[in-house]
VEXPA-872563 format. One record per atom (N, C-alpha, C, CB): residue number from 1; residue in three letters; x, y, z. Coordinates in steps of 0.1 Angstrom, whole numbers, plus 5000, padded with zeros to 4 digits. Glycine has a CB too. Example, Ala and Ser with C-alpha at 12.3 -4.5 7.8 and 13.67 -1.06 7.14 Angstrom:
BEGIN
+-----+------+------+------+------+
: seq : type :    x :    y :    z :
+-----+------+------+------+------+
:   1 :  ALA : 5132 : 4943 : 5078 :
:   1 :  ALA : 5123 : 4955 : 5078 :
:   1 :  ALA : 5132 : 4967 : 5078 :
:   1 :  ALA : 5113 : 4955 : 5090 :
:   2 :  SER : 5128 : 4978 : 5071 :
:   2 :  SER : 5137 : 4989 : 5071 :
:   2 :  SER : 5129 : 5000 : 5079 :
:   2 :  SER : 5141 : 4994 : 5057 :
+-----+------+------+------+------+
This chain:
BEGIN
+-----+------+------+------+------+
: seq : type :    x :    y :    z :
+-----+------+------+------+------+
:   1 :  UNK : 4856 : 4868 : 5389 :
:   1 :  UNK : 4858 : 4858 : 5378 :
:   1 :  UNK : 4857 : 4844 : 5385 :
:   1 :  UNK : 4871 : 4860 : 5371 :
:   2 :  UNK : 4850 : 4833 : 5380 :
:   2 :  UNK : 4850 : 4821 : 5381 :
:   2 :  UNK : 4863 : 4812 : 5379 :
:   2 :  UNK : 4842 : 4819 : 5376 :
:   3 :  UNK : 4863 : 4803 : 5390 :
:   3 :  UNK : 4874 : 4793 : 5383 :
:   3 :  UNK : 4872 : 4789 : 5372 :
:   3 :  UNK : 4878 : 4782 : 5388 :
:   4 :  UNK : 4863 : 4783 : 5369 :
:   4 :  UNK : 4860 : 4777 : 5355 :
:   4 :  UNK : 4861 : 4791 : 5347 :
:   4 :  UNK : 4845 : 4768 : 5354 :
:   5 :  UNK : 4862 : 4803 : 5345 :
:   5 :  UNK : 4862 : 4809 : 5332 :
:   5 :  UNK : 4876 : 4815 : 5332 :
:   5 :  UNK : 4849 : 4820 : 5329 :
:   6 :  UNK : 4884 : 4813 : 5347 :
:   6 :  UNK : 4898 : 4814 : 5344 :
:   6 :  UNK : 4905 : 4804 : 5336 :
:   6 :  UNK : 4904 : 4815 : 5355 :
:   7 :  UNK : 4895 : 4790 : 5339 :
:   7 :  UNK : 4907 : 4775 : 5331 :
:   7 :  UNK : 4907 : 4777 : 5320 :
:   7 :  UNK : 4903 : 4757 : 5332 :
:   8 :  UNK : 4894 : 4778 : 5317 :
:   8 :  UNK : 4889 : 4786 : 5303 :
:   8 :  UNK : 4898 : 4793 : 5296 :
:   8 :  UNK : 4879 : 4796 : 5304 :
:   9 :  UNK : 4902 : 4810 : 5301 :
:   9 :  UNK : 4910 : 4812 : 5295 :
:   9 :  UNK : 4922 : 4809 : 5292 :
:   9 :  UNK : 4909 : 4818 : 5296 :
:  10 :  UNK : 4933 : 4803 : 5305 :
:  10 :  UNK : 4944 : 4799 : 5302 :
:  10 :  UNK : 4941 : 4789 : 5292 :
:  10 :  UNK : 4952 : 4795 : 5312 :
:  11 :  UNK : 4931 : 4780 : 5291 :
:  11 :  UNK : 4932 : 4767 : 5280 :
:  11 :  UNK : 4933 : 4776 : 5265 :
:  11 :  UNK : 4916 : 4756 : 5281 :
:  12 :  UNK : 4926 : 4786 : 5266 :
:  12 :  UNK : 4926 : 4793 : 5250 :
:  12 :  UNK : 4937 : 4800 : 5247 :
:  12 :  UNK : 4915 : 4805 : 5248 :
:  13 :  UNK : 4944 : 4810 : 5258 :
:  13 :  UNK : 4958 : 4815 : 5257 :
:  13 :  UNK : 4964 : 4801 : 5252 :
:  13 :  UNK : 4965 : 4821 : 5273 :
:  14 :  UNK : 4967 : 4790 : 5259 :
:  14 :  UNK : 4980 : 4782 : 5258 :
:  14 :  UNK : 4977 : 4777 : 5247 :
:  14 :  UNK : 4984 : 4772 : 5270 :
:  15 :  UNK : 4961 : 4775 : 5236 :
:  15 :  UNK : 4965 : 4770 : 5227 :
:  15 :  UNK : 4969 : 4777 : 5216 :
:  15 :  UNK : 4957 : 4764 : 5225 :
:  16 :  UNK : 4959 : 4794 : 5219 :
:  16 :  UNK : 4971 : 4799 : 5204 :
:  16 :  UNK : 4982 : 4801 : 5209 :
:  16 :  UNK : 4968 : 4815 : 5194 :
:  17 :  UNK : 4992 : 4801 : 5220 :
:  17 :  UNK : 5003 : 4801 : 5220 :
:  17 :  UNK : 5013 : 4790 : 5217 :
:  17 :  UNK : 5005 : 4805 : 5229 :
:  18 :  UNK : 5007 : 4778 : 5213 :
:  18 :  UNK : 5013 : 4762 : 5211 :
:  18 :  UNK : 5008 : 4761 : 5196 :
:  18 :  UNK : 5004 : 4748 : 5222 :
:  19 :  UNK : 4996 : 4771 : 5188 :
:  19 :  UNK : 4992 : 4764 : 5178 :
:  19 :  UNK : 5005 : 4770 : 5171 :
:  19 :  UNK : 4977 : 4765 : 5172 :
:  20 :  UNK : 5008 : 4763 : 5157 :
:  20 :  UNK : 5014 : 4758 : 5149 :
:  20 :  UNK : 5011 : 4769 : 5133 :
:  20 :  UNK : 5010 : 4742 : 5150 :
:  21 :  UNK : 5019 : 4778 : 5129 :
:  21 :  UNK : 5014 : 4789 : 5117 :
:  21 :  UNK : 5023 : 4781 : 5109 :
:  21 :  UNK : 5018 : 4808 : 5119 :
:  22 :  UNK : 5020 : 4783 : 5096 :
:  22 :  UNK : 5028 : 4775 : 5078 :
:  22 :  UNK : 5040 : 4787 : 5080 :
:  22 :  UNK : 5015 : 4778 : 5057 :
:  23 :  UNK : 5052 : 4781 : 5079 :
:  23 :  UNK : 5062 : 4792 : 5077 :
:  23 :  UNK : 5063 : 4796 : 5065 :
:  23 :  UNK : 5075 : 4790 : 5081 :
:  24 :  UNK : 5064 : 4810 : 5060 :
:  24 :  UNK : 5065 : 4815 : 5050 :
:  24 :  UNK : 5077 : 4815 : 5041 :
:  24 :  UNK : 5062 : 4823 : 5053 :
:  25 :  UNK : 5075 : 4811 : 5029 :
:  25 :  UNK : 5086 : 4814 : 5020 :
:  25 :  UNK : 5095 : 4825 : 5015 :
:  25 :  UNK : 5082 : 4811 : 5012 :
:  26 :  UNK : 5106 : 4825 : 5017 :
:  26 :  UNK : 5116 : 4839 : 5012 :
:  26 :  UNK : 5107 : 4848 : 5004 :
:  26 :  UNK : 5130 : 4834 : 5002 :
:  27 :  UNK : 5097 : 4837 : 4994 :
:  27 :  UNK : 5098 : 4848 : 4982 :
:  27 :  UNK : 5084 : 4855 : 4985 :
:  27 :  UNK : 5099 : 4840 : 4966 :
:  28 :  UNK : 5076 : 4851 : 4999 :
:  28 :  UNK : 5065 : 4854 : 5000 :
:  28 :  UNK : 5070 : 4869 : 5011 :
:  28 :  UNK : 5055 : 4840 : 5006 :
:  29 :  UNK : 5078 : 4871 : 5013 :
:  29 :  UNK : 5082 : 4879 : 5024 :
:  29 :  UNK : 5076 : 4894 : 5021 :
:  29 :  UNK : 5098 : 4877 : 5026 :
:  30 :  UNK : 5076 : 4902 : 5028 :
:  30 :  UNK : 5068 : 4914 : 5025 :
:  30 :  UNK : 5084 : 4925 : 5023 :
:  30 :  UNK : 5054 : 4917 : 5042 :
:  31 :  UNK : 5084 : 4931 : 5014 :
:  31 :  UNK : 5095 : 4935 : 5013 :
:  31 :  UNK : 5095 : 4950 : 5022 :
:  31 :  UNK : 5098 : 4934 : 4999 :
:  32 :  UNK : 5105 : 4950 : 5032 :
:  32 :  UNK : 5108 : 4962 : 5033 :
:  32 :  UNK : 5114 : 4973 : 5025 :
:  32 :  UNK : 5114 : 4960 : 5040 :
:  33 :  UNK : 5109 : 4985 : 5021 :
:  33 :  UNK : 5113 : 4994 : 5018 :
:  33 :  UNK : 5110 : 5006 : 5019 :
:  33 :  UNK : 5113 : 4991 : 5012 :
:  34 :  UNK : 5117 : 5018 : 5020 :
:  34 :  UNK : 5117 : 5026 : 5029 :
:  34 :  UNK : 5108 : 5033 : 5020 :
:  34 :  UNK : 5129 : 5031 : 5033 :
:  35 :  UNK : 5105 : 5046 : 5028 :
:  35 :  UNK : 5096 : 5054 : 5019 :
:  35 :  UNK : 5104 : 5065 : 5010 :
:  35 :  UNK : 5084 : 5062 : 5030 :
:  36 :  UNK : 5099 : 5070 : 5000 :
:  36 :  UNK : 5104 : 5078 : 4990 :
:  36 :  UNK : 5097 : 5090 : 4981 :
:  36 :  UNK : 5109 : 5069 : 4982 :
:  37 :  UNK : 5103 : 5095 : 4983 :
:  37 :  UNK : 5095 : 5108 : 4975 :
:  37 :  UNK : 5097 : 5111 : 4957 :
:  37 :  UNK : 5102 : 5124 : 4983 :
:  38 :  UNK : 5081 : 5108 : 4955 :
:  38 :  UNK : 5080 : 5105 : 4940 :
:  38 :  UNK : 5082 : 5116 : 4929 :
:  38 :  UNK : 5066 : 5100 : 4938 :
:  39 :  UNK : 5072 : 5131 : 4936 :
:  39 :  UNK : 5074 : 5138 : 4930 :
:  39 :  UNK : 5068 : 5151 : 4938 :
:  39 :  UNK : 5071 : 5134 : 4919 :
:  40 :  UNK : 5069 : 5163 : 4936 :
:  40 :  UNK : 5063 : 5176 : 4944 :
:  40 :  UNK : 5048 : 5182 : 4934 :
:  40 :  UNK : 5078 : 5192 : 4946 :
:  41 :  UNK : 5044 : 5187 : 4939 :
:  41 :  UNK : 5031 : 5196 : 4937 :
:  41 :  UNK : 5033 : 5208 : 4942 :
:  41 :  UNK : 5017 : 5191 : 4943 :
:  42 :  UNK : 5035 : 5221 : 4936 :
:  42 :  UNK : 5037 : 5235 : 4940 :
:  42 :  UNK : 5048 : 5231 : 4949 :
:  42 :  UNK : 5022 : 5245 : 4947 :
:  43 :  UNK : 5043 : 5241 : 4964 :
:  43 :  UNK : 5059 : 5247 : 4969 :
:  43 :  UNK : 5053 : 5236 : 4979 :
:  43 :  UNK : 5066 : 5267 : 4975 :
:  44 :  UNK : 5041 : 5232 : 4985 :
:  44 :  UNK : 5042 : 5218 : 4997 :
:  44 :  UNK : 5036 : 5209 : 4999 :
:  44 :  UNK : 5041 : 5219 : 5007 :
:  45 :  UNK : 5029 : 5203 : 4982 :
:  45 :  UNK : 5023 : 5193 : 4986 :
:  45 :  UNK : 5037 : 5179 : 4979 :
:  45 :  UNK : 5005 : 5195 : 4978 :
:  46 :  UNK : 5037 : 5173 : 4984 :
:  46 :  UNK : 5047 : 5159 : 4981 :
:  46 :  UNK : 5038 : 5146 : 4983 :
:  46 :  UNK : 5061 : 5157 : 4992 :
:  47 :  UNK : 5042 : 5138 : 4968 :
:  47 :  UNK : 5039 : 5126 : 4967 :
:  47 :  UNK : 5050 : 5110 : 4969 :
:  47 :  UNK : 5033 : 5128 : 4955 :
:  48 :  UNK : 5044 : 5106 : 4976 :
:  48 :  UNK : 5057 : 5096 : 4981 :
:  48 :  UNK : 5051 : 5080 : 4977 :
:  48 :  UNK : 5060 : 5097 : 4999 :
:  49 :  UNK : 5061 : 5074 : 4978 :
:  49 :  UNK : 5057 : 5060 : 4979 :
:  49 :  UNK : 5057 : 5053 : 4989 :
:  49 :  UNK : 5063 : 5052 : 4972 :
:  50 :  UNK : 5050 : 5053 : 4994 :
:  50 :  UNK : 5048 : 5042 : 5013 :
:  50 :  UNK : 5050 : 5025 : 5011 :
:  50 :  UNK : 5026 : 5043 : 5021 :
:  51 :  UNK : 5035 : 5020 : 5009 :
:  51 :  UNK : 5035 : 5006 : 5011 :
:  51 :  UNK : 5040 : 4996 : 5002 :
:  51 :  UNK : 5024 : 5003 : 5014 :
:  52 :  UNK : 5047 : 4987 : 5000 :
:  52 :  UNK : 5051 : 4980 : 4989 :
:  52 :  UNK : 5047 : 4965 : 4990 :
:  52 :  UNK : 5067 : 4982 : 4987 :
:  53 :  UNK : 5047 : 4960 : 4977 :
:  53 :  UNK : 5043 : 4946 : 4976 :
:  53 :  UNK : 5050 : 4940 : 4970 :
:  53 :  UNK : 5033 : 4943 : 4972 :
:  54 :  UNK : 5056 : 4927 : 4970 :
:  54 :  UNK : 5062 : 4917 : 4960 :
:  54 :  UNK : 5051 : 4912 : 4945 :
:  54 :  UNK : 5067 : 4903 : 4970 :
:  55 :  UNK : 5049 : 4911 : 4938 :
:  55 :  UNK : 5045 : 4909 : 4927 :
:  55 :  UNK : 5052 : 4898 : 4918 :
:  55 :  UNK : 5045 : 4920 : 4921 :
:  56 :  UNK : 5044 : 4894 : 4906 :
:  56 :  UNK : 5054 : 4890 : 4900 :
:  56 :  UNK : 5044 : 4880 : 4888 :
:  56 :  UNK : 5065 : 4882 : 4912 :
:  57 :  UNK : 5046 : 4887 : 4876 :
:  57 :  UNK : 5038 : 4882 : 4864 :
:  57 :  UNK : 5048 : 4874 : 4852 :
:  57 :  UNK : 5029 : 4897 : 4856 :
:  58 :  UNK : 5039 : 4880 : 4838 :
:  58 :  UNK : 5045 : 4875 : 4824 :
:  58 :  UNK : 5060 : 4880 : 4823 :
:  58 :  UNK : 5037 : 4881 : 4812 :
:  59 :  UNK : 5064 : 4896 : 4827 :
:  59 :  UNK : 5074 : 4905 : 4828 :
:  59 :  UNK : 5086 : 4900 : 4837 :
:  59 :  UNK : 5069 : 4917 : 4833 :
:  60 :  UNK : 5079 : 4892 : 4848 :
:  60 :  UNK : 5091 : 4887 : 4858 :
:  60 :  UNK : 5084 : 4892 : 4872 :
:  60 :  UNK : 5108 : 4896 : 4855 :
:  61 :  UNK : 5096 : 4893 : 4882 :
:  61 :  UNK : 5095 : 4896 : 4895 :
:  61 :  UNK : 5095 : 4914 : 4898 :
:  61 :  UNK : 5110 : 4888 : 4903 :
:  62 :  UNK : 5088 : 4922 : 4904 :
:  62 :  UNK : 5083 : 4936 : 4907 :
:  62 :  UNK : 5082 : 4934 : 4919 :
:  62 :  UNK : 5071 : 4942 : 4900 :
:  63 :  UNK : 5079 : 4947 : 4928 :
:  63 :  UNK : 5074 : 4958 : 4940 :
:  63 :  UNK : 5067 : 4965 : 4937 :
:  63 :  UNK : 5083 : 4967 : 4946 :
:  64 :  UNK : 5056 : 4965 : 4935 :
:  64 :  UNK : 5045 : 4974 : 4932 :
:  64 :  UNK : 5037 : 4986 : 4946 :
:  64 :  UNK : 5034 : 4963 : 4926 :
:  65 :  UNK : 5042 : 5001 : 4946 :
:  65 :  UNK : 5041 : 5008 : 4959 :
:  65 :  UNK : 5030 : 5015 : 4955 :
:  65 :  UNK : 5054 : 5016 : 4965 :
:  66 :  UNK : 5025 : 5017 : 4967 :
:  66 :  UNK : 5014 : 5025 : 4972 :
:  66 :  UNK : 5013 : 5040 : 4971 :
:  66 :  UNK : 5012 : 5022 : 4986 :
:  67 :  UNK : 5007 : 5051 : 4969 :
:  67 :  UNK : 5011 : 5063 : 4974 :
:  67 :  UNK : 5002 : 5070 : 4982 :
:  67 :  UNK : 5014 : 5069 : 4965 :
:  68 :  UNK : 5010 : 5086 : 4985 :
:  68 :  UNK : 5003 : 5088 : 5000 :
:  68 :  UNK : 5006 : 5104 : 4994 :
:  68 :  UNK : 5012 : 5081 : 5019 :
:  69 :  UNK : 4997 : 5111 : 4997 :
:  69 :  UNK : 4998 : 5125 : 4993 :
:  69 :  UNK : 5003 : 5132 : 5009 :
:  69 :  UNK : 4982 : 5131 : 4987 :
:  70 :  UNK : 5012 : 5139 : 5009 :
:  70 :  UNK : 5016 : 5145 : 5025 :
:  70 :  UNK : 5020 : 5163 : 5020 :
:  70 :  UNK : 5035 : 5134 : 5034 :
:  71 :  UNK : 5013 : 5168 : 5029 :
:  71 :  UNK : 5011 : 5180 : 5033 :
:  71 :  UNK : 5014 : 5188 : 5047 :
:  71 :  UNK : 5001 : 5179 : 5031 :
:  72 :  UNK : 5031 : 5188 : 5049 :
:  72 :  UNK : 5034 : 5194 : 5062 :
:  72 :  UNK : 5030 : 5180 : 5069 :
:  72 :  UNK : 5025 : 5208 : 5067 :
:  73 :  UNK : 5022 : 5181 : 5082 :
:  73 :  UNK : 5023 : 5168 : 5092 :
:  73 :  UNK : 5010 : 5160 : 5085 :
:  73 :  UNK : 5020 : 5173 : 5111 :
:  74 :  UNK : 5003 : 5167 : 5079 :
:  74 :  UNK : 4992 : 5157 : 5070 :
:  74 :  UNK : 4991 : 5149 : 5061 :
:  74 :  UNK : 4984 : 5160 : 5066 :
:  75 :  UNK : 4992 : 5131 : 5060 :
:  75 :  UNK : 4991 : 5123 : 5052 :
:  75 :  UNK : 4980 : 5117 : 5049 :
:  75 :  UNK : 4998 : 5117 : 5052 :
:  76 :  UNK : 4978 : 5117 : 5036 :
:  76 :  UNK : 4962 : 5107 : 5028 :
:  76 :  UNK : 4968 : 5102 : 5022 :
:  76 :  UNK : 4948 : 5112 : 5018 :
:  77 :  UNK : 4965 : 5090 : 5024 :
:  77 :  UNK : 4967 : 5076 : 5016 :
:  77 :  UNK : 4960 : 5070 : 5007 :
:  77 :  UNK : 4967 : 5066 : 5023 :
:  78 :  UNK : 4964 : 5075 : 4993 :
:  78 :  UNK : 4958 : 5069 : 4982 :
:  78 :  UNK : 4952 : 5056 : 4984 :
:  78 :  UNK : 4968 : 5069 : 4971 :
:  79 :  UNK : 4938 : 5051 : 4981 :
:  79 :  UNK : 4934 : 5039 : 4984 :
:  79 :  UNK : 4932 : 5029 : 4974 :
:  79 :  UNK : 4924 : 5039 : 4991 :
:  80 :  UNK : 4940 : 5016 : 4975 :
:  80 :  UNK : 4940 : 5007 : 4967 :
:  80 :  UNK : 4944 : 5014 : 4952 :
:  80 :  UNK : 4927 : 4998 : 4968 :
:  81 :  UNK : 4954 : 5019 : 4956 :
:  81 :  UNK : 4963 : 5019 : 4940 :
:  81 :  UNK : 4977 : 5016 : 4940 :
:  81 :  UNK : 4963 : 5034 : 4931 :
:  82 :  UNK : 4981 : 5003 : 4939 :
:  82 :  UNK : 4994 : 5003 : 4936 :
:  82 :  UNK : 4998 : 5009 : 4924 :
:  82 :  UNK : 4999 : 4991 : 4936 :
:  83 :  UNK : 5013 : 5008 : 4921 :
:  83 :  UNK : 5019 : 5013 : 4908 :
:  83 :  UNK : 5030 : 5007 : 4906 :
:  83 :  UNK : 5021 : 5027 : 4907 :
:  84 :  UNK : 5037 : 5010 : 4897 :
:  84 :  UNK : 5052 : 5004 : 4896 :
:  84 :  UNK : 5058 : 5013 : 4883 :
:  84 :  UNK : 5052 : 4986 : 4894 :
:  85 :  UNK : 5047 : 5025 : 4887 :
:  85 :  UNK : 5055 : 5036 : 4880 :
:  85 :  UNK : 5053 : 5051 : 4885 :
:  85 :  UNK : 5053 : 5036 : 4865 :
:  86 :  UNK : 5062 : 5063 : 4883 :
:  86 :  UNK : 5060 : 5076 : 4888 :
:  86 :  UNK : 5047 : 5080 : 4885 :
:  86 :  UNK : 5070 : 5085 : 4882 :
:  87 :  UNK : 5041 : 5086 : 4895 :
:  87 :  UNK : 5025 : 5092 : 4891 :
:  87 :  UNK : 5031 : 5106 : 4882 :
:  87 :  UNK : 5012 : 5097 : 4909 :
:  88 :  UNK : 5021 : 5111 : 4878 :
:  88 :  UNK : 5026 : 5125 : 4865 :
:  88 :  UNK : 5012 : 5135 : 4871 :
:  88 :  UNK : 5023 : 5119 : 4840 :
:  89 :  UNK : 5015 : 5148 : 4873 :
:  89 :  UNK : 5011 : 5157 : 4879 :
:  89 :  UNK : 5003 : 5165 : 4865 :
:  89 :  UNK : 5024 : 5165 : 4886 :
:  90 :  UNK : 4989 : 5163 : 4869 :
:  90 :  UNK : 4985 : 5171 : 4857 :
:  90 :  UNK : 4980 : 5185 : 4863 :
:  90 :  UNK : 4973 : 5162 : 4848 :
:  91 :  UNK : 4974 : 5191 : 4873 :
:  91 :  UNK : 4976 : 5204 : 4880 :
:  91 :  UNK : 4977 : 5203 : 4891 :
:  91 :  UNK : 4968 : 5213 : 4879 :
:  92 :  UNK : 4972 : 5213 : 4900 :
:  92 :  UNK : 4977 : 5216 : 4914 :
:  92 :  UNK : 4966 : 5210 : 4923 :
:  92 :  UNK : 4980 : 5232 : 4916 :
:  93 :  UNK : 4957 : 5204 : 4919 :
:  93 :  UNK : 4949 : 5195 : 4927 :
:  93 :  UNK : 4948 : 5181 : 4915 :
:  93 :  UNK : 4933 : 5204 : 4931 :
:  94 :  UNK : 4950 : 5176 : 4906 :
:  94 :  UNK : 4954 : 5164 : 4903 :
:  94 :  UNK : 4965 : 5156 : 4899 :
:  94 :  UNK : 4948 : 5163 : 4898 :
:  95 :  UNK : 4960 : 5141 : 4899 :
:  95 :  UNK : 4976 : 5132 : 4900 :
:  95 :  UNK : 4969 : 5126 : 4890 :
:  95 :  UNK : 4984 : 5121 : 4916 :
:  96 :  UNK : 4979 : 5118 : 4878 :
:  96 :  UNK : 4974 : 5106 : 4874 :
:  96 :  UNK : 4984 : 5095 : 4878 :
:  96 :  UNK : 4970 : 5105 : 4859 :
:  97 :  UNK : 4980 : 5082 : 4880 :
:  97 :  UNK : 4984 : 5071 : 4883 :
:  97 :  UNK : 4978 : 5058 : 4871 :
:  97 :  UNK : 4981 : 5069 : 4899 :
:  98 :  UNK : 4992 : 5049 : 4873 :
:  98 :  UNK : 4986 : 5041 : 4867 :
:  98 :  UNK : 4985 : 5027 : 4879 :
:  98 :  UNK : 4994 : 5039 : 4854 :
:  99 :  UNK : 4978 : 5019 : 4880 :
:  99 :  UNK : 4974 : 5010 : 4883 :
:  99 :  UNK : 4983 : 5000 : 4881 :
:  99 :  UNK : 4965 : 5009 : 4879 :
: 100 :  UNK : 4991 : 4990 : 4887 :
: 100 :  UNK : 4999 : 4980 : 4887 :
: 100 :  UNK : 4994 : 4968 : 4892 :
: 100 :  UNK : 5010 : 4983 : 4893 :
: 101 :  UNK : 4992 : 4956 : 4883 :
: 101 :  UNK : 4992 : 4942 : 4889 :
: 101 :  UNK : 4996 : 4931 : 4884 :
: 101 :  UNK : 4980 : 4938 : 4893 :
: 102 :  UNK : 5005 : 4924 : 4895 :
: 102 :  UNK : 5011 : 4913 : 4885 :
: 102 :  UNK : 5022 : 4921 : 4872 :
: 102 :  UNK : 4995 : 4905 : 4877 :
: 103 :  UNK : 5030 : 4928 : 4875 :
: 103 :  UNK : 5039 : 4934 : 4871 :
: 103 :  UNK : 5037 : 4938 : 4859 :
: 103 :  UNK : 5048 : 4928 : 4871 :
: 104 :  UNK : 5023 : 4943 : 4859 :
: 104 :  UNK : 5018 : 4949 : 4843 :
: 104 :  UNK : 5009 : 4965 : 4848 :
: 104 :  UNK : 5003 : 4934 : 4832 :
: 105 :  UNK : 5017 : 4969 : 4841 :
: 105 :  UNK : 5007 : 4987 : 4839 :
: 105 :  UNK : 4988 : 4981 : 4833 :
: 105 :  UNK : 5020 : 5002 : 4819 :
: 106 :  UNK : 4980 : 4991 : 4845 :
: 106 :  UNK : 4967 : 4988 : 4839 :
: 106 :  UNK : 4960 : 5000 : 4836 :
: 106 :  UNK : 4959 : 4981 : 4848 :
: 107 :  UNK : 4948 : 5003 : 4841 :
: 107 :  UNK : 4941 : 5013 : 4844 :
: 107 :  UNK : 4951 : 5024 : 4850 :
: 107 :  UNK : 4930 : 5008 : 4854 :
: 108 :  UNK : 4946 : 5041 : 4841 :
: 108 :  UNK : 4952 : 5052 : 4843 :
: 108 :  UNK : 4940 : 5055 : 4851 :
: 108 :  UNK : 4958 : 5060 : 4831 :
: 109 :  UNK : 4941 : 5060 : 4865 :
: 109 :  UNK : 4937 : 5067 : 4875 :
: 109 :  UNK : 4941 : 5087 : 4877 :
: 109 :  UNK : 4944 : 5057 : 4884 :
: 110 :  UNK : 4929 : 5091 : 4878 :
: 110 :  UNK : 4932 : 5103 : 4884 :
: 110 :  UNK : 4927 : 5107 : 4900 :
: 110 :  UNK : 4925 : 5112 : 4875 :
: 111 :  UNK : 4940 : 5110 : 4903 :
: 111 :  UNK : 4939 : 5109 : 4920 :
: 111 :  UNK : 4939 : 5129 : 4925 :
: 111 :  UNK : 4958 : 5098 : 4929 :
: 112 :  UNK : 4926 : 5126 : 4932 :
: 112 :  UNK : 4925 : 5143 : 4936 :
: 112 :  UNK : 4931 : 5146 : 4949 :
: 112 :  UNK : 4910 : 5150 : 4937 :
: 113 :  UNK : 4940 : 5154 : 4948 :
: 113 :  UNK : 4950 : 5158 : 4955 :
: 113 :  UNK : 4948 : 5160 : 4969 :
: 113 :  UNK : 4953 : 5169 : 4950 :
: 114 :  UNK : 4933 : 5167 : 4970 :
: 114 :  UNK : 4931 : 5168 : 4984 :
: 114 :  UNK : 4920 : 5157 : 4990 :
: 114 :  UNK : 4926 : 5184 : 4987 :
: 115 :  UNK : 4916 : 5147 : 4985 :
: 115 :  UNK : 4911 : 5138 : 4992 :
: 115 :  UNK : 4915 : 5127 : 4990 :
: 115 :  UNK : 4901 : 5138 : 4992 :
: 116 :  UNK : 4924 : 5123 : 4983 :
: 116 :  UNK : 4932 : 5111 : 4980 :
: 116 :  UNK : 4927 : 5101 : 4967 :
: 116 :  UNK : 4933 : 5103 : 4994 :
: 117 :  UNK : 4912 : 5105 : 4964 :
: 117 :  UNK : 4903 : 5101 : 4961 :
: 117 :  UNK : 4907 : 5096 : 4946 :
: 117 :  UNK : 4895 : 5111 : 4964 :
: 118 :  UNK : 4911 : 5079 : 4943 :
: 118 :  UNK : 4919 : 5080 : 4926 :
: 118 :  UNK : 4901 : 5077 : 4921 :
: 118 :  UNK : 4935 : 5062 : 4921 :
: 119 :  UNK : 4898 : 5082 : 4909 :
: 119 :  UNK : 4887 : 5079 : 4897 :
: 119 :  UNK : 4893 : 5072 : 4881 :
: 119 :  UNK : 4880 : 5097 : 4894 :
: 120 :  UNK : 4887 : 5063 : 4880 :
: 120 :  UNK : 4894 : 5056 : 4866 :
: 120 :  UNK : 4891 : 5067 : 4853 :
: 120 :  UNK : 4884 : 5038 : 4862 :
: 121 :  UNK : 4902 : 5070 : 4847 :
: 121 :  UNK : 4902 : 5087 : 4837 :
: 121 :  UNK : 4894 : 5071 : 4824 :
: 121 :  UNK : 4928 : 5101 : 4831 :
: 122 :  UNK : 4886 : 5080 : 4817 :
: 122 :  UNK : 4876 : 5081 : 4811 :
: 122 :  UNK : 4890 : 5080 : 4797 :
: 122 :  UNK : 4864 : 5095 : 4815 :
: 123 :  UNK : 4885 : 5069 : 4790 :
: 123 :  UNK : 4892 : 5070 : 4776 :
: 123 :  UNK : 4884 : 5076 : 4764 :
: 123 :  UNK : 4895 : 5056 : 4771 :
+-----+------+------+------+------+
């Protein structure tokens, strides 16, 4: 390595370590919350709520959580569906969900059990 592409880097280390980030607001804060089990499927599939978000619409201030289908040591993570209500078990390989944003119920989703896979249910 060259001197010059060592000054180099320390100059780039020391600046993102000096630059300057917007502190974030209380209400922007990512809320911790633990994970929780929503509801079961037969004797071992379980649906939980993992990731959570702060929200906050017409209705007021919400947590709208994520869910994760787990199977013994195997979890799939429902993708891009929040909620901010219990998913409802319609058989042993599907879920429906509803869709949450901005503290309003949207789109009813059916999520297949074994690939996590949500499809917008057909009115």
């Amino acid at each position: 390595m060259t001197a010059r592409t060592a000054v180099l880097g320390v100059a780039v280390l020391g600046g993102l370590a000096c630059s300057e980030r917007p502190a974030r607001a209380a209400d922007d804060a990512v809320p911790t919350v633990p994970d929780s089990l929503a509801t079961t499927v037969g004797d071992s599939t379980e649906i939980w709520f993992t990731l959570a978000r702060p929200d906050s619409g017409g209705t007021g201030a919400c947590t709208e959580r994520a869910i994760e289908i787990r199977r013994g040591s195997s979890r799939t993570p429902v993708p891009l569906l929040y909620t901010g209500s219990a998913p409802e078990v319609v058989n042993d390989s599907t879920l429906r969900a509803r869709l949450w944003n901005r503290c309003e119920a949207g789109d009813t989703y059916m999520v297949n059990l074994r690939t996590g896979q949500p499809t917008r249910e057909q009115r």
